[in-house]
Biopython code that builds the backbone (N, CA, C, O; Angstrom):
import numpy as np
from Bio.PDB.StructureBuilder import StructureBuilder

atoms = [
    (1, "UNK", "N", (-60.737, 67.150, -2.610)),
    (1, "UNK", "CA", (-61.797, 66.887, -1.658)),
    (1, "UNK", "C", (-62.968, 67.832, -1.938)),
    (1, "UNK", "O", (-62.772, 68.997, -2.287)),
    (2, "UNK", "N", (-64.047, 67.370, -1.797)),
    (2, "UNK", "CA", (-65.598, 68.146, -2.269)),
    (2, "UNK", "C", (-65.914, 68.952, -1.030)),
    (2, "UNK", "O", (-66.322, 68.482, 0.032)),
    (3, "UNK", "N", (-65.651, 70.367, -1.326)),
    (3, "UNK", "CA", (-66.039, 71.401, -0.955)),
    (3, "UNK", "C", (-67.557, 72.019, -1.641)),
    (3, "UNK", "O", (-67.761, 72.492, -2.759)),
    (4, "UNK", "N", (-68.631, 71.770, -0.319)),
    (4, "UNK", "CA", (-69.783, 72.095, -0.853)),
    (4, "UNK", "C", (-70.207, 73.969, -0.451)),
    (4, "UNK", "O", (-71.102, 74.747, -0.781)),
    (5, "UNK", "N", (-69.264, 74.016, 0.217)),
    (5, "UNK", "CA", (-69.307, 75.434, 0.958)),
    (5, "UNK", "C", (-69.288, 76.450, -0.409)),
    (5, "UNK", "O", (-69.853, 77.542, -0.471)),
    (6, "UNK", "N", (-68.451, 75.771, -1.542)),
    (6, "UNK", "CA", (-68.619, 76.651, -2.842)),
    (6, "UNK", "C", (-69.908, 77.221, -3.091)),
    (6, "UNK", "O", (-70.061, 78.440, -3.165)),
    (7, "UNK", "N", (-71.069, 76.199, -3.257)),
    (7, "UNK", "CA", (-72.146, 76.522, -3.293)),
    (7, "UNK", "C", (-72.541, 77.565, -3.198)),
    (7, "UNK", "O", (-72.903, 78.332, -4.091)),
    (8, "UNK", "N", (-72.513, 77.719, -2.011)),
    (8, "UNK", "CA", (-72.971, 78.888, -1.033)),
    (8, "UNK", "C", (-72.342, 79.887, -1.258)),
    (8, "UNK", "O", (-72.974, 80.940, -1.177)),
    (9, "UNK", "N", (-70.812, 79.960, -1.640)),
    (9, "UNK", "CA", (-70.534, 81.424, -2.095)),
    (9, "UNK", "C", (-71.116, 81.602, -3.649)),
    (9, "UNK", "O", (-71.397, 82.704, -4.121)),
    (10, "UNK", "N", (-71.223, 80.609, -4.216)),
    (10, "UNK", "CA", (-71.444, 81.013, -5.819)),
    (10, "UNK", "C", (-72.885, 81.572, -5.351)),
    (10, "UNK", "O", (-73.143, 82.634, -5.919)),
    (11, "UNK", "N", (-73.745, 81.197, -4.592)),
    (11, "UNK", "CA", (-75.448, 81.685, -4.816)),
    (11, "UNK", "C", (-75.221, 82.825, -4.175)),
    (11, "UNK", "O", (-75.915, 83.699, -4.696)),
    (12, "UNK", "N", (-74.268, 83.447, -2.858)),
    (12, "UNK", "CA", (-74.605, 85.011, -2.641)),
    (12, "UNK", "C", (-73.771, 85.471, -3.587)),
    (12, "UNK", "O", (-74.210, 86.571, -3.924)),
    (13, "UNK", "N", (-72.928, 85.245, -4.113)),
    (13, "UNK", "CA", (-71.699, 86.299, -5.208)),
    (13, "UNK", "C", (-72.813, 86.444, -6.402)),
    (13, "UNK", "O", (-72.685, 87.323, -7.254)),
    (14, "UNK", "N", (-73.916, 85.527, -6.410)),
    (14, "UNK", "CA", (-74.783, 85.897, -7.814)),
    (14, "UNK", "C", (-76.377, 86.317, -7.219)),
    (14, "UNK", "O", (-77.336, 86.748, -7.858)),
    (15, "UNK", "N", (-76.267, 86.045, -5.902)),
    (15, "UNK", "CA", (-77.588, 86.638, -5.439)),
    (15, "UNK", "C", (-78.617, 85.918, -6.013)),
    (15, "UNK", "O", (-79.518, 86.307, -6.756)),
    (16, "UNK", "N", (-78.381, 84.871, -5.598)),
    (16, "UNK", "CA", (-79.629, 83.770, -5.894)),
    (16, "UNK", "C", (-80.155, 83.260, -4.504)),
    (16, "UNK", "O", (-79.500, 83.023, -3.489)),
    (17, "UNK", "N", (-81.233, 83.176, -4.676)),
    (17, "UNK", "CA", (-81.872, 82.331, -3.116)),
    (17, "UNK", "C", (-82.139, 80.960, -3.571)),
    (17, "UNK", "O", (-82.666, 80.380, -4.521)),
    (18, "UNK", "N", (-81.305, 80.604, -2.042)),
    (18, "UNK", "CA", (-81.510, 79.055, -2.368)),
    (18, "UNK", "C", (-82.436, 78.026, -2.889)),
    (18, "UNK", "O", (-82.164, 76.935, -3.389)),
    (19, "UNK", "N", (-83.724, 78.653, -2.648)),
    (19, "UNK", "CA", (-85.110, 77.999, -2.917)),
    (19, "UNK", "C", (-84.885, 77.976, -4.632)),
    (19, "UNK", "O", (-85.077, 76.927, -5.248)),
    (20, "UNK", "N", (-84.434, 79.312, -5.379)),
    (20, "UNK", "CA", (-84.089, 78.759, -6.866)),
    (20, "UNK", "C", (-83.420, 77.722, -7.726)),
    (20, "UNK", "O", (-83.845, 77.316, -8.808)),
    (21, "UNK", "N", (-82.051, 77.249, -6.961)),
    (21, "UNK", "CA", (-81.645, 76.494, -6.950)),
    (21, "UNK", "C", (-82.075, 74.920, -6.686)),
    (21, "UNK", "O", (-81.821, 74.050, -7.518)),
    (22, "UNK", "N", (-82.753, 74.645, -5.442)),
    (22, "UNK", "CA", (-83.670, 73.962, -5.589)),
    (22, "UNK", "C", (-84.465, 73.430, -6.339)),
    (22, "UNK", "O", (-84.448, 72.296, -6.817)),
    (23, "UNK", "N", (-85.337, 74.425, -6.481)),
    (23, "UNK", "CA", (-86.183, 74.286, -7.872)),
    (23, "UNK", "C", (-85.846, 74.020, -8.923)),
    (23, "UNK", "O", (-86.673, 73.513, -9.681)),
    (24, "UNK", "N", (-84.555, 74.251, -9.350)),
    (24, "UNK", "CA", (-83.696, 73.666, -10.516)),
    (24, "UNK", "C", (-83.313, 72.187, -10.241)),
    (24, "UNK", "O", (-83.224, 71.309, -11.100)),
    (25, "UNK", "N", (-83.135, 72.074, -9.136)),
    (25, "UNK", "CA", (-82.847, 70.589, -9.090)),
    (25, "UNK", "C", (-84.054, 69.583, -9.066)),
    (25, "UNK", "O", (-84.154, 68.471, -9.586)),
    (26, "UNK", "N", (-84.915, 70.288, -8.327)),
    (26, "UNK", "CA", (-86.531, 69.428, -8.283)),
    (26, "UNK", "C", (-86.995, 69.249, -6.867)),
    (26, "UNK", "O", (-88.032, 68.657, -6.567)),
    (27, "UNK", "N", (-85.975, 69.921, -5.826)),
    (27, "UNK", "CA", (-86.335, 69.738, -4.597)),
    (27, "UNK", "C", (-86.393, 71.072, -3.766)),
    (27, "UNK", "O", (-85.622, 72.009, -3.971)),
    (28, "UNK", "N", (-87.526, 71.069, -2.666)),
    (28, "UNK", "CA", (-88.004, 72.236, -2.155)),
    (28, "UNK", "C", (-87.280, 72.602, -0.699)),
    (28, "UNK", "O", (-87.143, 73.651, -0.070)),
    (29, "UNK", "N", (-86.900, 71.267, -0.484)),
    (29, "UNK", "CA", (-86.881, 71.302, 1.361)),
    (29, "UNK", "C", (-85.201, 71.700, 1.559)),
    (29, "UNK", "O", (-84.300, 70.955, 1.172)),
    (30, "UNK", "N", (-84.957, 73.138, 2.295)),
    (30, "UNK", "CA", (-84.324, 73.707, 2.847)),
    (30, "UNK", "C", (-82.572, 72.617, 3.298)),
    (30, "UNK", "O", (-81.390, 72.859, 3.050)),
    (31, "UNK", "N", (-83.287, 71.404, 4.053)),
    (31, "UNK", "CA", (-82.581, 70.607, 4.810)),
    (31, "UNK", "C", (-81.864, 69.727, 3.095)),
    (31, "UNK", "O", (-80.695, 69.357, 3.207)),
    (32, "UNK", "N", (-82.444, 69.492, 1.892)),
    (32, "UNK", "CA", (-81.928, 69.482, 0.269)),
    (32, "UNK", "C", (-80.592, 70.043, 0.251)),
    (32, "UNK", "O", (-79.560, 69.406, 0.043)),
    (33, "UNK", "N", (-80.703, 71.475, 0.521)),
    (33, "UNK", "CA", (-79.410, 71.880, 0.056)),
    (33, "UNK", "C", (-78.505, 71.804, 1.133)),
    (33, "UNK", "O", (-77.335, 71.632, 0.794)),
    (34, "UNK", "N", (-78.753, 71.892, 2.448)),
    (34, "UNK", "CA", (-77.682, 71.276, 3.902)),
    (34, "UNK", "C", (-77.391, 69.763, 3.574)),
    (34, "UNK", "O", (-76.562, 69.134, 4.231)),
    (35, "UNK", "N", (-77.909, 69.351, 2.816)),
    (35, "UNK", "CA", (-77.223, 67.895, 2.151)),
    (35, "UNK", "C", (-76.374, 67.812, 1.339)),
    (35, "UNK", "O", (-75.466, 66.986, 1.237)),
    (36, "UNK", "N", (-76.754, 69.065, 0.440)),
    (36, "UNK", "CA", (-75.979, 68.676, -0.970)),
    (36, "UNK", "C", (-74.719, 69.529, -0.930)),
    (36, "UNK", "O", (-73.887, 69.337, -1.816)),
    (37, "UNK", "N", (-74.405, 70.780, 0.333)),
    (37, "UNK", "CA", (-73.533, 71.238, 0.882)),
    (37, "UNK", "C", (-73.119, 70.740, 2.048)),
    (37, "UNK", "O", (-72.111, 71.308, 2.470)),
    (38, "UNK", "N", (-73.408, 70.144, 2.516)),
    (38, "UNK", "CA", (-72.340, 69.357, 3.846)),
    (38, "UNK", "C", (-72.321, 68.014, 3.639)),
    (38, "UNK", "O", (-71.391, 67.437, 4.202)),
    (39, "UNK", "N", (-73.086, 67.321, 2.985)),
    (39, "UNK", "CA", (-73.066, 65.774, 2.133)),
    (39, "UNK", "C", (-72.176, 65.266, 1.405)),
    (39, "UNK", "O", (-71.187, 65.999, 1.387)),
    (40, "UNK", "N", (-72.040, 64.231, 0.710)),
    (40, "UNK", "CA", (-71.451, 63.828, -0.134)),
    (40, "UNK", "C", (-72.707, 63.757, -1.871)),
    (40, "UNK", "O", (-73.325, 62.733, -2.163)),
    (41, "UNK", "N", (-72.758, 64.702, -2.481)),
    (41, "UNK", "CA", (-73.838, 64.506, -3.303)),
    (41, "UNK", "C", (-73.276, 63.555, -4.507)),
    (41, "UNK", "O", (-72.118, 63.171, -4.671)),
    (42, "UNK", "N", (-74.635, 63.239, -5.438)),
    (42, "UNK", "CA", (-74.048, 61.938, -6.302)),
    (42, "UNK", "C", (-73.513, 63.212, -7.102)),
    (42, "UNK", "O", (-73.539, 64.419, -6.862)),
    (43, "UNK", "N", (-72.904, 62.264, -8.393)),
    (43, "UNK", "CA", (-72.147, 63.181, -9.732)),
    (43, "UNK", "C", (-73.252, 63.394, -10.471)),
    (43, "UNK", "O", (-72.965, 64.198, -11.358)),
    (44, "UNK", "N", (-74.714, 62.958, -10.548)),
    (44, "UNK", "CA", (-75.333, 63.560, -11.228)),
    (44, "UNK", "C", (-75.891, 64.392, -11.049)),
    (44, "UNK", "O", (-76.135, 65.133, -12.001)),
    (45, "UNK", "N", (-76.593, 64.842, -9.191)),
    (45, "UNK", "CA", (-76.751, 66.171, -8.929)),
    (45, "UNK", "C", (-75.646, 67.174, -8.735)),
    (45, "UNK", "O", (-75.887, 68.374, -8.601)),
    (46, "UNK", "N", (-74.429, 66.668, -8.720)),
    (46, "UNK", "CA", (-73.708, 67.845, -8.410)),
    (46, "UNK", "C", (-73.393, 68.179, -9.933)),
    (46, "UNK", "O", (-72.603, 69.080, -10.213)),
    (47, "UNK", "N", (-74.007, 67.458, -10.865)),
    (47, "UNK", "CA", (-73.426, 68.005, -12.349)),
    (47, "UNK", "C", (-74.836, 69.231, -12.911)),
    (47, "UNK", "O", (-74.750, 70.195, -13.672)),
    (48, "UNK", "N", (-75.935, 68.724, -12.232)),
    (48, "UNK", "CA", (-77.018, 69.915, -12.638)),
    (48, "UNK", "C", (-76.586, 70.788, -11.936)),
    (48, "UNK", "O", (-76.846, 71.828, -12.540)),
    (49, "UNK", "N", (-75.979, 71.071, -10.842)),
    (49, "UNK", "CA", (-75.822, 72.528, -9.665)),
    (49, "UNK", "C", (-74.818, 73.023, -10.720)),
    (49, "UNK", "O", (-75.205, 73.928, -11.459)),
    (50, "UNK", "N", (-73.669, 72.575, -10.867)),
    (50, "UNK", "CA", (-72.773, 72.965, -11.975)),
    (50, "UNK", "C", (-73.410, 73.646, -13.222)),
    (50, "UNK", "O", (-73.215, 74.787, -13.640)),
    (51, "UNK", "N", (-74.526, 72.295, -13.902)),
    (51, "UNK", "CA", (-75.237, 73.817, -14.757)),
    (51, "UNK", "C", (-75.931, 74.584, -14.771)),
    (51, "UNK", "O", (-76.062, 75.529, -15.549)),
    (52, "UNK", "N", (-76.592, 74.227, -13.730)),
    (52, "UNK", "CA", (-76.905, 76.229, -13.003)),
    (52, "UNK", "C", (-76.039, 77.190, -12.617)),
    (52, "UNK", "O", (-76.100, 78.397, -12.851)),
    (53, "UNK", "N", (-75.007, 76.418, -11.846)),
    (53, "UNK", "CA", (-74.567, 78.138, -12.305)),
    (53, "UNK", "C", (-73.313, 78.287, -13.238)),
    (53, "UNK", "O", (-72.259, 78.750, -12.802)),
    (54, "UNK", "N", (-73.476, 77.850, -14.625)),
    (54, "UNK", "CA", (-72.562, 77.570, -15.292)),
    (54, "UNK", "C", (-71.034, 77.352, -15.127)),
    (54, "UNK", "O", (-70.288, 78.033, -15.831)),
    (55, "UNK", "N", (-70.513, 76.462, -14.259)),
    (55, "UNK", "CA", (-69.430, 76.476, -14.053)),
    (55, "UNK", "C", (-69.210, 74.819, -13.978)),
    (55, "UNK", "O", (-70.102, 74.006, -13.732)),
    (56, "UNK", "N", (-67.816, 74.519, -14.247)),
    (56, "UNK", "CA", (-67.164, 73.234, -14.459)),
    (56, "UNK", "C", (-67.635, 72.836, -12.946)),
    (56, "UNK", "O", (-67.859, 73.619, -12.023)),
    (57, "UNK", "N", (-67.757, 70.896, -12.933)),
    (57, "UNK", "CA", (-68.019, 70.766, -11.412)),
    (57, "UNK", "C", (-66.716, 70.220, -10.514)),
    (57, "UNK", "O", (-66.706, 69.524, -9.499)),
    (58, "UNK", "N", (-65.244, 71.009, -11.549)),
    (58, "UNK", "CA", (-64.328, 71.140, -10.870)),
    (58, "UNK", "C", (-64.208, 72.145, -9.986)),
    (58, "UNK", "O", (-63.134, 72.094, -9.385)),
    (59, "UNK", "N", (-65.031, 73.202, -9.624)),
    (59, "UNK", "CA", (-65.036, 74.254, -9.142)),
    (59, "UNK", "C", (-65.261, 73.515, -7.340)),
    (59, "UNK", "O", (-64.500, 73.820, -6.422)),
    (60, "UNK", "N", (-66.285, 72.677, -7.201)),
    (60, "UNK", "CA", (-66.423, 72.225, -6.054)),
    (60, "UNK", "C", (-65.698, 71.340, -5.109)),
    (60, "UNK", "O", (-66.171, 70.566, -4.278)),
    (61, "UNK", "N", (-64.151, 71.667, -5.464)),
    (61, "UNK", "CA", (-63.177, 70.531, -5.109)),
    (61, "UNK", "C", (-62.359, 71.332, -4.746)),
    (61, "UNK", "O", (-62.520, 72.484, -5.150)),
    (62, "UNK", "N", (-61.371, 71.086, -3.999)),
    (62, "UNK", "CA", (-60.283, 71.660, -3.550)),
    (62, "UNK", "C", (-59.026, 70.930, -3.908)),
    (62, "UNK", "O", (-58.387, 70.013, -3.391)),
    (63, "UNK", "N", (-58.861, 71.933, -5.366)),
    (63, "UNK", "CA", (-57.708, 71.643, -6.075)),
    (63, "UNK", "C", (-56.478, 72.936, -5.831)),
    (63, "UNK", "O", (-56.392, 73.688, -4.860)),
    (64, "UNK", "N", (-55.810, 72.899, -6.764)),
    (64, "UNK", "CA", (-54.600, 73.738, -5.982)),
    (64, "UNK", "C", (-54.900, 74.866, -6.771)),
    (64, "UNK", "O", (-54.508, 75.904, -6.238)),
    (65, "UNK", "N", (-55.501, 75.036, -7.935)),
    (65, "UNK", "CA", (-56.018, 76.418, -8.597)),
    (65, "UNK", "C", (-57.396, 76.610, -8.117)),
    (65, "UNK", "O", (-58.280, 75.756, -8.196)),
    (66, "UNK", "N", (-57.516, 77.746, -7.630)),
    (66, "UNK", "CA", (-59.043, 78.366, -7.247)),
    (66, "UNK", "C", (-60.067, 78.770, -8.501)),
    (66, "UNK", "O", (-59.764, 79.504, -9.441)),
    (67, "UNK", "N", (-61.300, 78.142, -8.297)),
    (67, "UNK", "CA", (-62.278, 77.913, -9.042)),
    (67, "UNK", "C", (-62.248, 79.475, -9.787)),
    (67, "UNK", "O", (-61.364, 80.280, -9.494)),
    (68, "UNK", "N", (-63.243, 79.766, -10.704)),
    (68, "UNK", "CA", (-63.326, 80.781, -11.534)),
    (68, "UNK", "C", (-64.545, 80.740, -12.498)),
    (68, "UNK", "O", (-64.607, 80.051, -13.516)),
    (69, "UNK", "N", (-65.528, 81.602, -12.017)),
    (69, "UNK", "CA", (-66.551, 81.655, -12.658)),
    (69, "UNK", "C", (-66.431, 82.155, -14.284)),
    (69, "UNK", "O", (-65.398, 82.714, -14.652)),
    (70, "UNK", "N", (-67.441, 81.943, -15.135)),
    (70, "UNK", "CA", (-67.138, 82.643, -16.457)),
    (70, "UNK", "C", (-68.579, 83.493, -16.667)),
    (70, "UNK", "O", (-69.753, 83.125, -16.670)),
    (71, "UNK", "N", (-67.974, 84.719, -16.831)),
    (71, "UNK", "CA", (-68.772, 85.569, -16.926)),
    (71, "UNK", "C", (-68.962, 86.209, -18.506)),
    (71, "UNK", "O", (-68.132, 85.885, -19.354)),
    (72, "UNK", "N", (-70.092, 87.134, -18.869)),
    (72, "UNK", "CA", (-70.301, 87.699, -19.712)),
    (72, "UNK", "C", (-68.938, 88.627, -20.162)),
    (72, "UNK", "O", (-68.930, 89.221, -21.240)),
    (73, "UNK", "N", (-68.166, 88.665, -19.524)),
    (73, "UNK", "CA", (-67.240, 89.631, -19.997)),
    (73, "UNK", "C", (-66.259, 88.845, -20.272)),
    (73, "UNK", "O", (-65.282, 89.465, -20.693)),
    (74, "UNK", "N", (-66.105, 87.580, -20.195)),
    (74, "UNK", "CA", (-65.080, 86.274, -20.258)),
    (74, "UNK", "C", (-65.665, 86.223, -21.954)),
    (74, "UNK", "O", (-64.753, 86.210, -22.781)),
    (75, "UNK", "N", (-66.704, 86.203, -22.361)),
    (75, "UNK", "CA", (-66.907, 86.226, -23.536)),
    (75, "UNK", "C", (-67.090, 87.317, -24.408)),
    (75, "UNK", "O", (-67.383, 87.110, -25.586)),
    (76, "UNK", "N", (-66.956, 88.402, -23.983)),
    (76, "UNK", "CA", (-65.988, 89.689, -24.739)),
    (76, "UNK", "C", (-64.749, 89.466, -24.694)),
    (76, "UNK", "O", (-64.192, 90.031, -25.635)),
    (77, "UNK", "N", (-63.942, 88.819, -23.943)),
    (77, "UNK", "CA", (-62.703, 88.549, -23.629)),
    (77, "UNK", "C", (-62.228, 87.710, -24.997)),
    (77, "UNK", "O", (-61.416, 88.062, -25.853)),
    (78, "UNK", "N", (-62.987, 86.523, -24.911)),
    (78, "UNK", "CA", (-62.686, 85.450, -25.743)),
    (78, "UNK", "C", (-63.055, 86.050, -26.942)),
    (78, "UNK", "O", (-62.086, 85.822, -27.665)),
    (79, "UNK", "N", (-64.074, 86.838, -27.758)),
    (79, "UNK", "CA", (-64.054, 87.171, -29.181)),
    (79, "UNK", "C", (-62.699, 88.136, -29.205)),
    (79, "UNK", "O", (-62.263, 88.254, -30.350)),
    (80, "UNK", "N", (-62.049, 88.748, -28.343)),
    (80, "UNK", "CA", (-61.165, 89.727, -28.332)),
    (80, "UNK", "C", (-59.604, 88.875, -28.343)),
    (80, "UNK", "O", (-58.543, 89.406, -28.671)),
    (81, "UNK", "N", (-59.687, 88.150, -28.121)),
    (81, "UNK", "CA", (-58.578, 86.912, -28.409)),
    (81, "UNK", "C", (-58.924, 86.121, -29.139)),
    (81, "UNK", "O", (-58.130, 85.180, -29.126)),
    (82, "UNK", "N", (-60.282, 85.878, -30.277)),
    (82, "UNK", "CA", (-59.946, 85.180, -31.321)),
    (82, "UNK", "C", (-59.241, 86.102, -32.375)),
    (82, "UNK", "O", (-58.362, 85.894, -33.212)),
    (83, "UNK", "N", (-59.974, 87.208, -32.005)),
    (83, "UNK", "CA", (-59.210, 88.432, -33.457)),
    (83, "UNK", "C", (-58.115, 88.614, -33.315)),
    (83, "UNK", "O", (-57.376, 88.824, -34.277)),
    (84, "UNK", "N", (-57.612, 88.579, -31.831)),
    (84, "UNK", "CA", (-56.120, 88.309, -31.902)),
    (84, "UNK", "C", (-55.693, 87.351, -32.843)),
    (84, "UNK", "O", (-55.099, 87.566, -33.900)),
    (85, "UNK", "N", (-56.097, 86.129, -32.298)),
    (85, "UNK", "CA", (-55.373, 85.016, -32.579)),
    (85, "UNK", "C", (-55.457, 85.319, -34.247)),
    (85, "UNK", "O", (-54.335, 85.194, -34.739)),
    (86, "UNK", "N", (-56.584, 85.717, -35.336)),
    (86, "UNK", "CA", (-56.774, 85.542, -36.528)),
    (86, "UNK", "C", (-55.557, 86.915, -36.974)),
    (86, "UNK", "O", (-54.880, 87.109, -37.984)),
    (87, "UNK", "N", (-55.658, 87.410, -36.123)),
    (87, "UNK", "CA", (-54.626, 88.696, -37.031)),
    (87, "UNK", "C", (-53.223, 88.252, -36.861)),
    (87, "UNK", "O", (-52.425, 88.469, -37.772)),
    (88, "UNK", "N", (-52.844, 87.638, -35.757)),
    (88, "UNK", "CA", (-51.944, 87.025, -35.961)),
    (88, "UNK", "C", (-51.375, 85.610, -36.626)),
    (88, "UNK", "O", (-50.226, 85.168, -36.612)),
    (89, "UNK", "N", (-52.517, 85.088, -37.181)),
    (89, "UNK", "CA", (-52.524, 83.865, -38.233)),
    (89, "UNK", "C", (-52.449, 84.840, -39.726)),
    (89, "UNK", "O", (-51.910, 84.326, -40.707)),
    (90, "UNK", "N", (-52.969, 86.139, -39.817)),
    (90, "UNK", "CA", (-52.355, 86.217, -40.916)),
    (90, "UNK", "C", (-51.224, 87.205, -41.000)),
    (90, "UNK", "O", (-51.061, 87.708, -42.111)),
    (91, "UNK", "N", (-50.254, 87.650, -39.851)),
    (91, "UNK", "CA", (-49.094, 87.872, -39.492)),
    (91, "UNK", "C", (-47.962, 86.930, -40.034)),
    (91, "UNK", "O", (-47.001, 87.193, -40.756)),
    (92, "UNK", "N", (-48.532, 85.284, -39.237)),
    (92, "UNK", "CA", (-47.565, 84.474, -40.077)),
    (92, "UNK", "C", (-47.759, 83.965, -41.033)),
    (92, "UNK", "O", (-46.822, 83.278, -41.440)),
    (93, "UNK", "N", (-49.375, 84.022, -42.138)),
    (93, "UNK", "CA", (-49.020, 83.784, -43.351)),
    (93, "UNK", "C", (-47.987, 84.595, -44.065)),
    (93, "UNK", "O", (-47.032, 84.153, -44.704)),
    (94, "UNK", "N", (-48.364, 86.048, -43.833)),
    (94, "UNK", "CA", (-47.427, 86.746, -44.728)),
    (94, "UNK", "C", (-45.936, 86.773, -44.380)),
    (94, "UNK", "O", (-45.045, 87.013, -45.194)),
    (95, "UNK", "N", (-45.788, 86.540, -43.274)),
    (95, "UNK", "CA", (-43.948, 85.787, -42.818)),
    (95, "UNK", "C", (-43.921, 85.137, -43.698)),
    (95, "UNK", "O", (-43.276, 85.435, -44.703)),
    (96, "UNK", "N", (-44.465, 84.289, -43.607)),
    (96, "UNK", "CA", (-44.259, 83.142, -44.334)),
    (96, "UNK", "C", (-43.951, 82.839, -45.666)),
    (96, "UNK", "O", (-43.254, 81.909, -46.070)),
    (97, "UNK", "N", (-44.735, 84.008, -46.543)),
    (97, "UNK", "CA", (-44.541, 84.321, -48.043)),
    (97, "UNK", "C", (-44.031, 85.258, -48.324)),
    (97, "UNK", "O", (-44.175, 85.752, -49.442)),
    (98, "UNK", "N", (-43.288, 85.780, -47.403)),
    (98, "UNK", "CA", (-42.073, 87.240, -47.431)),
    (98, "UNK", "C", (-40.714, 86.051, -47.195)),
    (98, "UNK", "O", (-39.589, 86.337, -47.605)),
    (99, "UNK", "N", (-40.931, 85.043, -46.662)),
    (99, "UNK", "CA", (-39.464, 84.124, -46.382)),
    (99, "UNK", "C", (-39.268, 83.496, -47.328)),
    (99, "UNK", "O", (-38.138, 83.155, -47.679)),
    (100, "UNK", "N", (-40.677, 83.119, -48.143)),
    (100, "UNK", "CA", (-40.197, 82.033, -49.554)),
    (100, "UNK", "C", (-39.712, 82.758, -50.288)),
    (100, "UNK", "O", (-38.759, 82.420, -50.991)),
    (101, "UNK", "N", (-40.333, 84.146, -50.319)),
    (101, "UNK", "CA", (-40.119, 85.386, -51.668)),
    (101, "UNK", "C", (-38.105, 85.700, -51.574)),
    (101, "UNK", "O", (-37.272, 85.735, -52.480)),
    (102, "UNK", "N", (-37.962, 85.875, -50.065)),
    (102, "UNK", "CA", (-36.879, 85.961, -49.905)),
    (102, "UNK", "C", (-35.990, 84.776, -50.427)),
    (102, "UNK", "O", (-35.140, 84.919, -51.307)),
    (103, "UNK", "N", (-36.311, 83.425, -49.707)),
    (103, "UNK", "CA", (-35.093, 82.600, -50.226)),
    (103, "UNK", "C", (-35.207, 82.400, -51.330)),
    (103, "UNK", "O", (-34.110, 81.940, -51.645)),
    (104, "UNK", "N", (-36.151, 82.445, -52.671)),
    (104, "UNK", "CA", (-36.090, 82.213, -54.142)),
    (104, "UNK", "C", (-35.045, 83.481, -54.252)),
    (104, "UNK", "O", (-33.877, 83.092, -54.252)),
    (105, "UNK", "N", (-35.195, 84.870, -54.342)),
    (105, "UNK", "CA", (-34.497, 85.665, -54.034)),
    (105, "UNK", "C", (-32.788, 85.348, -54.154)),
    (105, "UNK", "O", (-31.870, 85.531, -54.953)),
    (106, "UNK", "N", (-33.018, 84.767, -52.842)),
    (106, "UNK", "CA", (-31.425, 84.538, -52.749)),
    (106, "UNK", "C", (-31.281, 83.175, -53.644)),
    (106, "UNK", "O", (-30.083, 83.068, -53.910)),
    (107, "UNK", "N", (-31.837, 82.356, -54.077)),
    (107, "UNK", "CA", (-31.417, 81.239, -54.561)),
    (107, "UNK", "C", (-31.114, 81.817, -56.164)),
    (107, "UNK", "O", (-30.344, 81.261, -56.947)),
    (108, "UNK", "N", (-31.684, 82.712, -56.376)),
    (108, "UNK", "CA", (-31.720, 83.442, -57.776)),
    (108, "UNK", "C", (-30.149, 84.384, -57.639)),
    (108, "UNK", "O", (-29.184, 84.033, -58.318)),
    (109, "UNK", "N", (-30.090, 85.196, -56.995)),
    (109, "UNK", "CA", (-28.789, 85.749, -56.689)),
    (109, "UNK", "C", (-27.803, 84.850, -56.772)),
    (109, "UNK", "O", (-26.887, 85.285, -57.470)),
    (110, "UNK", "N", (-27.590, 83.680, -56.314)),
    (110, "UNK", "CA", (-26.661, 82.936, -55.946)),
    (110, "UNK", "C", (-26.238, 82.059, -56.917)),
    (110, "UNK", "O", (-25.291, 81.300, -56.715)),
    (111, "UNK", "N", (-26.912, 82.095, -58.056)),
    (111, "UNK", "CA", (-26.917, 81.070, -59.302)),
    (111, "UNK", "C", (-25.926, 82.202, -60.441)),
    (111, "UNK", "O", (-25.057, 81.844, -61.236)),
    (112, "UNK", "N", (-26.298, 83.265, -60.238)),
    (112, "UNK", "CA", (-25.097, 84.139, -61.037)),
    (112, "UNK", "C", (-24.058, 84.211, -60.765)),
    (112, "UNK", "O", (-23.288, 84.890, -61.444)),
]
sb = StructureBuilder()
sb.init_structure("model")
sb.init_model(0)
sb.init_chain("A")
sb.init_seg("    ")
for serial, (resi, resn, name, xyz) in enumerate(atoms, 1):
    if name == "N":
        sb.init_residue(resn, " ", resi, " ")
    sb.init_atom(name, np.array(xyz, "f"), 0.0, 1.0, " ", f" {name:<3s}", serial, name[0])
structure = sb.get_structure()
């Protein structure tokens, strides 16, 4: 169910005044955003509010996981888990060519 009340916490948690928001959408009048938060708004304005304040426009629904902004540090986060992920891709290459090295190994042992 469309929870527009999100809104309203995403613009004070980022300290935006509403009139900015607005203006992103193209509309000035106060009674705009008491629409588009207590309304039913279409999917195409509620998809620009979404990219203002960069967030999925699953955030405005009341699903059973609570919304989650992505912040600048979400993307220190994420280069810090690709290098994970790459150091551990070449973790299991070299498994990988320590296991062949091994079973030739043993296939060589085992022929004498």
């Amino acid at each position: 169910m469309y929870n527009g009340n999100i809104i309203k916490q995403l613009l004070a948690e980022k300290k935006i005044q509403n009139k900015e928001l607005l203006n992103y959408l193209g509309t000035e009048a106060n009674s705009s955003l008491s629409q588009i938060v207590n309304g039913n708004p279409t999917v195409r304005r509620l998809e620009k509010v979404a990219d203002f304040f960069g967030v999925s426009m699953d955030v405005f629904f009341n699903r059973e996981k609570p919304y989650q902004t992505f912040s600048t540090n979400d993307l220190n986060n994420l280069q810090l888990f690709k290098d994970k992920i790459e150091l551990l891709e070449k973790l299991l290459e070299e498994k990988d060519k320590r296991i062949t090295l091994l079973e030739n190994l043993n296939q060589a042992l085992s022929k004498k």
